[in-house]
N, C-alpha and C positions, 0 to 999 in steps of 0.2 A: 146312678141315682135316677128313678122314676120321678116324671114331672109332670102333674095335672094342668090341663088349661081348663080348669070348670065354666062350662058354659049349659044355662039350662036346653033340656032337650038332649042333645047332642055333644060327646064330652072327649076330649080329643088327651091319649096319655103319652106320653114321650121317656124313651130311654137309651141310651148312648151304649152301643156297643162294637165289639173289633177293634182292630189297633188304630181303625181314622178316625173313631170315634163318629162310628154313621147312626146319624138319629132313625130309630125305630120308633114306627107310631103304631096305634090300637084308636080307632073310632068306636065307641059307644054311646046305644040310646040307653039315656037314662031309665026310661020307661020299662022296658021290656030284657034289659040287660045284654042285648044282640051286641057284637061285634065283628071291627074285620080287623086284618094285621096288615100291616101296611111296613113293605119291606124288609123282610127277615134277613137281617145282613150277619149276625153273627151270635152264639151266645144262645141255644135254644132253650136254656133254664132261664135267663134273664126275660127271655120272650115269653113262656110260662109264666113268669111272676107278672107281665106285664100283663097279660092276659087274665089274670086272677080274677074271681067271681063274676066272670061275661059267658057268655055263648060263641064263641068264634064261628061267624057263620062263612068266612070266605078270607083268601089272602090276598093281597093287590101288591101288584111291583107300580113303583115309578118308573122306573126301567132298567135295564137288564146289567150295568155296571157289578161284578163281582161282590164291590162289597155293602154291596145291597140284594144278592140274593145268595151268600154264603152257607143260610141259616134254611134256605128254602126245601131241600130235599129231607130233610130233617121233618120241618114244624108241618110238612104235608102230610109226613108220614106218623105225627103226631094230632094232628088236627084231623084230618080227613073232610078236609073241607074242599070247595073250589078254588082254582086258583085262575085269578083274574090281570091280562096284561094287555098291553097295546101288541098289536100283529105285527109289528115291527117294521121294517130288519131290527133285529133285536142284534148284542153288542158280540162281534165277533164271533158271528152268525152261528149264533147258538140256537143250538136244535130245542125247544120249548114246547111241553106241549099242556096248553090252557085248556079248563075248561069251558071260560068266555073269553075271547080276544072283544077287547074294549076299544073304541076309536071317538072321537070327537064325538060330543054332544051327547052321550051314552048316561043314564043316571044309571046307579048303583044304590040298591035299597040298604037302609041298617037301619033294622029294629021300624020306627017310626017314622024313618026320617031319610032323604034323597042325598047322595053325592053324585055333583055333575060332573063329567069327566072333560078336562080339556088338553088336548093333545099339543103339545109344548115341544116341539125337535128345535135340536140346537146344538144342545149340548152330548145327545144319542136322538139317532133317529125316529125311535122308540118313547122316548119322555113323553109322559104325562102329569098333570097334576089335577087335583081332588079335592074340592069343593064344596062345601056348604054353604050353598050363599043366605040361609035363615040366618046363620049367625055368624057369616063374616069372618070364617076363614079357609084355611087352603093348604095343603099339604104339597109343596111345591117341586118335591127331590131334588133335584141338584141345576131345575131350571135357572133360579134367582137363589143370592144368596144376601144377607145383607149388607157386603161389602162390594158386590160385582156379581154378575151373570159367571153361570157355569162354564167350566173349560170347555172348548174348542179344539178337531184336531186336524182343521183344514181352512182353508179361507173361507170357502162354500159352506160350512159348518157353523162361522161367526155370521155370515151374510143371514143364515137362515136363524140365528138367535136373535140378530138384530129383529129382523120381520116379527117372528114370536113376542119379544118385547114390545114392539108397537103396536102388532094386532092385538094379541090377546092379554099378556101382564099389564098394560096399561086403559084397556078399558073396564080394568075391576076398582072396583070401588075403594075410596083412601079408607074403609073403616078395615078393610080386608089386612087380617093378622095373616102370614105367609110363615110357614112350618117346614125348613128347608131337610135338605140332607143330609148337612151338616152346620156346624153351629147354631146360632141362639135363633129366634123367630121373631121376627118386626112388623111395623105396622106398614103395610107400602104407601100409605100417606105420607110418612119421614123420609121415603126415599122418593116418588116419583119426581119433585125437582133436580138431585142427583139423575136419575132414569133417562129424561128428558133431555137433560147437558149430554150425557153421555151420546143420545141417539144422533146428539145433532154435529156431534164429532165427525171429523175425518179419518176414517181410520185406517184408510188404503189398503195395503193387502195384508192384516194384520188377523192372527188365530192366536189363542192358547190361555194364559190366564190374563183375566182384565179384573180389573177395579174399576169404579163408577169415575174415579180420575183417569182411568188411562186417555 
């Protein structure tokens, strides 16, 4: 099922597809009908429909996790667009080749309107998430979820999700709606007391899946 977050300006559509059920999103200016696809993980008719009456002007990975680019050789070869990622090391040093490699503080035009890029490792070395701070939200991929921060698959791996979540997920603003990789999208106002508990945990040499209780 496709899912609008209508917000004037700037309109963010969500659809669930592959067997984990990885959310695919489409950013569109209302204005001018521009868009980008945001993670082609499976499903490239589902990705078509999702893309219905826009202009696809570019793709963007959050980063390089299989089933988040399963859909991608496909919908390039459908779109003929750019295809837009963080320089990585991308996941299991896959050979990639972008037409912009993206890195911290990078804006991305759609249609009328800017997405700031913030480079989020943690959970791949590679994660980013994608921003609109006009209207207060964020396409997050599998940094935050809102149950717990993304898997981990070393200690050094959690060490550096923690840093990410102090430096950068918590100096956004509580109005900021977060649009993960999987499951439903919350507001990180609800969560940063969870966030905050968590940070100030001991967690010793611990990696893999957490919850905001761990």
């Amino acid at each position: 099922m496709i899912k609008n977050h209508k917000k004037s300006g700037l309109k963010i559509r969500r659809t669930q597809v592959g067997p984990w059920g990885m959310n695919a999103y489409i950013l569109v200016c209302s204005e001018t009908r521009k868009s980008v696809l945001v993670d082609p993980g499976a499903e490239p008719d589902a990705l078509d429909r999702l893309l219905a009456k826009t202009e696809p002007v570019a793709i963007i990975l959050t980063h390089t996790h299989s089933d988040h680019i399963g859909a991608l050789a496909e919908m390039r070869k459908r779109l003929e667009v750019p295809l837009m990622v963080h320089s990585g090391p991308h996941v299991d040093i896959l050979n990639l080749e972008a037409d912009r490699w993206l890195s911290h503080g990078n804006r991305i035009k759609v249609g009328n309107y800017q997405i700031n890029v913030y480079h989020t490792p943690g959970h791949t070395p590679d994660q980013i998430c994608l921003m609109n701070e006009d209207h207060h939200f964020a396409v997050v991929g599998d940094t935050i979820f809102e149950g717990g921060p993304g898997r981990t698959w070393s200690f050094e791996g959690f060490q550096v999700t923690l840093k990410t979540l102090r430096k950068i997920i918590l100096s956004w603003s509580d109005e900021t709606i977060c649009y993960p990789g999987h499951g439903p999208s919350f507001c990180l106002g609800d969560k940063r007391k969870a966030i905050e508990a968590f940070l100030n945990k001991d967690h010793g040499s611990f990696f893999g899946d957490a919850t905001w209780d761990t």
